[in-house]
N, C-alpha and C positions, 0 to 999 in steps of 0.2 A: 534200691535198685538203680544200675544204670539209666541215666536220660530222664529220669523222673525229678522235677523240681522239687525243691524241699517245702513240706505243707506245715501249718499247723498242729495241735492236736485233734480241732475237730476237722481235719481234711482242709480247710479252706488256704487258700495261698496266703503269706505274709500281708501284712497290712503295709503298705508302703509310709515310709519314716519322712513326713512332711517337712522337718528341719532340714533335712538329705539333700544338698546340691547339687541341680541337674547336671549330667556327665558333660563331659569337655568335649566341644565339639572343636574342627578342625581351628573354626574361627577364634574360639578363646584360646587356642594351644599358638596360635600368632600373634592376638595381641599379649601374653605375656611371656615372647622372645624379643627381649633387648636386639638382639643382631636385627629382627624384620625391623622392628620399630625404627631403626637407622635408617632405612630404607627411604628416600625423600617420596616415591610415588605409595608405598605402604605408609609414611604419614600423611602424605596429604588424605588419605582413605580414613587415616583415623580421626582426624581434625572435622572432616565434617562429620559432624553430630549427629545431623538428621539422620543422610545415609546411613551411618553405622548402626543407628538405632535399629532403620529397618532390617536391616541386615541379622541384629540381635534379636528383634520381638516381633517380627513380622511374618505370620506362619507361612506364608507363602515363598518366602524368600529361606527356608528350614533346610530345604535342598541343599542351597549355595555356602551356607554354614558348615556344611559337613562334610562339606566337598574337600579331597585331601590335596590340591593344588591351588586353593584358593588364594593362596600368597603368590603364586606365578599368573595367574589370570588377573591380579587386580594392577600386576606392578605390568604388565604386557598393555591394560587398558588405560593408566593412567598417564603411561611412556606415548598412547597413540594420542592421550585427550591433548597434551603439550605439543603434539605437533600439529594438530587438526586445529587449536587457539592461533597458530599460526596464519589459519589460512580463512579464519573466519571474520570478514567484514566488519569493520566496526558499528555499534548499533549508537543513536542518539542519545548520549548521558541525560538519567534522570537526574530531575533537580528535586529541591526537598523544598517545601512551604518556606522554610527562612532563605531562602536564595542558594543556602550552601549547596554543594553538589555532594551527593553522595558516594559512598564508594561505587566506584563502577563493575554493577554485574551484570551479562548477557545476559537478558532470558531467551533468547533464540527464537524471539517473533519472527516469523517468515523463513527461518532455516527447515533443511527436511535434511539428511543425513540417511545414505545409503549402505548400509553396513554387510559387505559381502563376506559370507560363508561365516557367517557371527557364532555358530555353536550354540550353548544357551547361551550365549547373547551377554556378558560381562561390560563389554564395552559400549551393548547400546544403551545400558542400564546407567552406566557411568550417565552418558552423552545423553539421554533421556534426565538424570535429576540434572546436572551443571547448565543445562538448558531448559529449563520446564516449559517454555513454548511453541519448541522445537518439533518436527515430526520427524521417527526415527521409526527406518521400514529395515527393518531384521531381517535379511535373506539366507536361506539354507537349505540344505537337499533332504538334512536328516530328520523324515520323518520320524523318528523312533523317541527325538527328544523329549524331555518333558518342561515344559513352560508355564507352572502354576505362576512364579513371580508375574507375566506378564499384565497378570490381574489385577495387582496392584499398583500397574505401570500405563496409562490409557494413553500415554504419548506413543504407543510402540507396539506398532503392528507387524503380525510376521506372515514372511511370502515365504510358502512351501515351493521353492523353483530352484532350477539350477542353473548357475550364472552361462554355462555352455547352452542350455536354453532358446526357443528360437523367439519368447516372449521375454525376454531378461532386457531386449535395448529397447521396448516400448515403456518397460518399469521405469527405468531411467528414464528415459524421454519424457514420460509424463511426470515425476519428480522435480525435473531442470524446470518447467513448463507450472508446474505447482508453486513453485519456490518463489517468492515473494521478494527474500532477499537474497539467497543462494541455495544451491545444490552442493555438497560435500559428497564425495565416495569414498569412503574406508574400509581399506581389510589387511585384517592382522590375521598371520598366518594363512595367505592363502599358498597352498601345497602346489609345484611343480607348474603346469600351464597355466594354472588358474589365476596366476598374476600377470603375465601376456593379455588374458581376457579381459582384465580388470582396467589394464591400461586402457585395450581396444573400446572399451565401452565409453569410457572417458574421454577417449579423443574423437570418438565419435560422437557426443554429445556436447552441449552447453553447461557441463556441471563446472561451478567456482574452481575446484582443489578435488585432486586427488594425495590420500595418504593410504602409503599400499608397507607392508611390512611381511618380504618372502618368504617364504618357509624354505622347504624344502625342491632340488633340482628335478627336471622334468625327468619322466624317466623311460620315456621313451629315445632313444638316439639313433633317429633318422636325421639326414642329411637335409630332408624337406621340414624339422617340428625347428621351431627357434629353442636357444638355447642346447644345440649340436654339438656338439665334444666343451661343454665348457668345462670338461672335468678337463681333459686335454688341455686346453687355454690354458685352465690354473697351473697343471702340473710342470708347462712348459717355462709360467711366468714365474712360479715357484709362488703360489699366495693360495690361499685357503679357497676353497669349490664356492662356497656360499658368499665368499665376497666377491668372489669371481660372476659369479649369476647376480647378483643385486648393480654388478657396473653395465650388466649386459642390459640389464632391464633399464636401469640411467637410462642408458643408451637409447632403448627403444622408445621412451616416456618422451625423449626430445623429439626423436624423429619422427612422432605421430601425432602428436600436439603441435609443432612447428608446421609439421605439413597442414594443420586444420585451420592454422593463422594467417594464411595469407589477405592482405587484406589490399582493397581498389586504389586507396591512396598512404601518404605517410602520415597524413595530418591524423592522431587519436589513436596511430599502431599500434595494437594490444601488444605486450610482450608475456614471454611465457616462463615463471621461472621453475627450476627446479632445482636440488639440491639432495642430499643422503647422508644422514646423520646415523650415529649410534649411540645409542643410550645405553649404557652398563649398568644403572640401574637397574632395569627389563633384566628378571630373573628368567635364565633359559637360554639356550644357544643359538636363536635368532631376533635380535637385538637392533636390526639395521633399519630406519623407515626413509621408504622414499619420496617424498614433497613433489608436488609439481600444482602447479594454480595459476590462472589465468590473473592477468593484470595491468592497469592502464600506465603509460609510457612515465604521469607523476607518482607513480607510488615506486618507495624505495624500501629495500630491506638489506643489512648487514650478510656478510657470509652468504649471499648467497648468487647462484652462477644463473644469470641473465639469458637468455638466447635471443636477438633480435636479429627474427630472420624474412625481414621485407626484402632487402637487396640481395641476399645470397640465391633466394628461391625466386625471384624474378627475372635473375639471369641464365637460369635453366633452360632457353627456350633453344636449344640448337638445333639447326636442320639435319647435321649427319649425326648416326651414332644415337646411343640412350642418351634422352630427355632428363633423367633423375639420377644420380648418384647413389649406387650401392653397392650390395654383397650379393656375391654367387656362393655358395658353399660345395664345398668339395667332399671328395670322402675322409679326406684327415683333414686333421685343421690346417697345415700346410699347404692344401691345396687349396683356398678360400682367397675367392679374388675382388678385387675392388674396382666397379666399372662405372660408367660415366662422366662426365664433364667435370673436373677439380671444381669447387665450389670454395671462395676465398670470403669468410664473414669480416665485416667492417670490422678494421680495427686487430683482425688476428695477427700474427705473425707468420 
């Protein structure tokens, strides 16, 4: 008969054939593709042992095995982990009983890591083992998910909130405030406004680093939502929508962070860096993360674009006319105008 499994003779179902190799799930069917295994963020996943073990015998983690993008969520979290190691404070090298020093690995005493709109969560999981001391707060809207791994995972708690929320900058605040050695905010793939928010919370806060990686453009196009014809901007500058909105967001990452540095004197001027890389590793069409972290006037890093803005924002105070330097936006992009006092940073051209 149709739909009827096949029985025995005495009615009972087949005995299952114990030599019988369990079916291939997503995760065996990537590690034996030579192309992923090329992949530098797909080996780093492979090389550690632990994790992958879990990943293979750990029932709770059964889900994440079968998951049929598992190759694009691990090479998206591990493109974010290389840029967050960026922005994470050095901790005091262990030394070993013969004097020798050890290899140097963070455990992430005193870090808390805020992981906006995480999904199930690939990347806190990542940033939960490469840091076992670490506190990693999972935020997400989708109650619907299912987080049996979390049980296995006790560094990593998750907040059923939504970062538009009107309890979302006390989470943060009390994280900044928790944080022993620093606050980190990360989010990969946040969708349309929700990377504006991620900035706002950042620059409204004391967190170390932000590493934001955009998704997708707003989609609303009003003249009052940021992010306003940037499909326009592109099409006029002739360069792709989504790099188009990743320089817009640059953009706004200086001017809300700069504005939150002004400080009484020069002597210990924080400066504020930021930067926007692409990783082509990062299997997927949004590839771009953008860096920004607070930092004192002796630390120095390679490649990357400085903002010191003591003297530019001190000389804002004019009696006539706007106080601040900005944009008015129009109803095209062409009519988008640029008002108040020219602002000249040391050393510009």
């Amino acid at each position: 008969l149709f739909g009827v499994s096949p029985v025995m003779g005495n009615g009972a179902p087949p005995a299952p054939d114990p030599e019988r190799a369990p079916p291939w799930r997503a995760l065996e069917y990537m590690l034996a593709n030579d192309r992923a295994l090329a992949n530098p963020h797909i080996a780093d996943f492979v090389k550690d042992q632990q994790l992958l073990d879990r990943f293979r015998s750990d029932p709770n983690f059964n889900h994440w095995s079968k998951k049929c993008n598992i190759r694009k969520e691990i090479t998206e979290a591990y493109g974010a982990l290389w840029q967050i190691e960026r922005c994470v404070p050095p901790e005091q090298q262990q030394t070993s009983p013969g004097g020798d020093c050890d290899k140097p690995h963070d455990s992430g005493e005193g870090l808390i890591f805020v992981d906006f709109c995480a999904g199930r969560g690939m990347l806190s999981i990542v940033l939960a083992h490469n840091f076992p001391k670490a506190k990693v707060l999972m935020v997400d809207c989708d109650a619907k998910i299912k987080l049996p791994h979390l049980n296995s995972m006790p560094t990593i708690t998750h907040h059923l909130m939504d970062i538009n929320g009107p309890t979302m900058a006390a989470l943060v605040t009390k994280a900044v405030t928790d944080a022993k050695r620093a606050c980190i905010i990360v989010g990969v793939h946040l969708c349309g406004d929700l990377s504006r928010r991620a900035i706002d919370l950042f620059s409204q806060s004391n967190a170390r680093a932000l590493v934001l990686c955009p998704c997708c453009l707003p989609r609303r196009r009003r003249h009052d939502v940021f992010g306003f014809h940037t499909k326009d901007q592109a099409r006029g500058l002739k360069i792709e929508p989504h790099a188009m909105w990743c320089a817009a967001l640059l953009g706004l990452v200086w001017e809300r962070a700069s504005a939150s540095l002004l400080p009484e004197g020069m002597a210990d001027a924080p400066r504020f860096a930021v930067d926007m890389r692409r990783d082509d590793d990062v299997e997927g069409p949004y590839a771009t993360f953008l860096v920004a972290r607070r930092k004192q006037v002796d630390e120095g890093d390679e490649n990357e674009f400085v903002c010191q803005t003591v003297d530019a924002f001190q000389n804002l105070g004019v009696k006539d006319g706007p106080t601040k330097r900005g944009v008015v936006a129009g109803r095209k992009a062409s009519s988008w105008r640029v008002v108040g006092p020219k602002v000249t940073l040391e050393g510009a051209n």
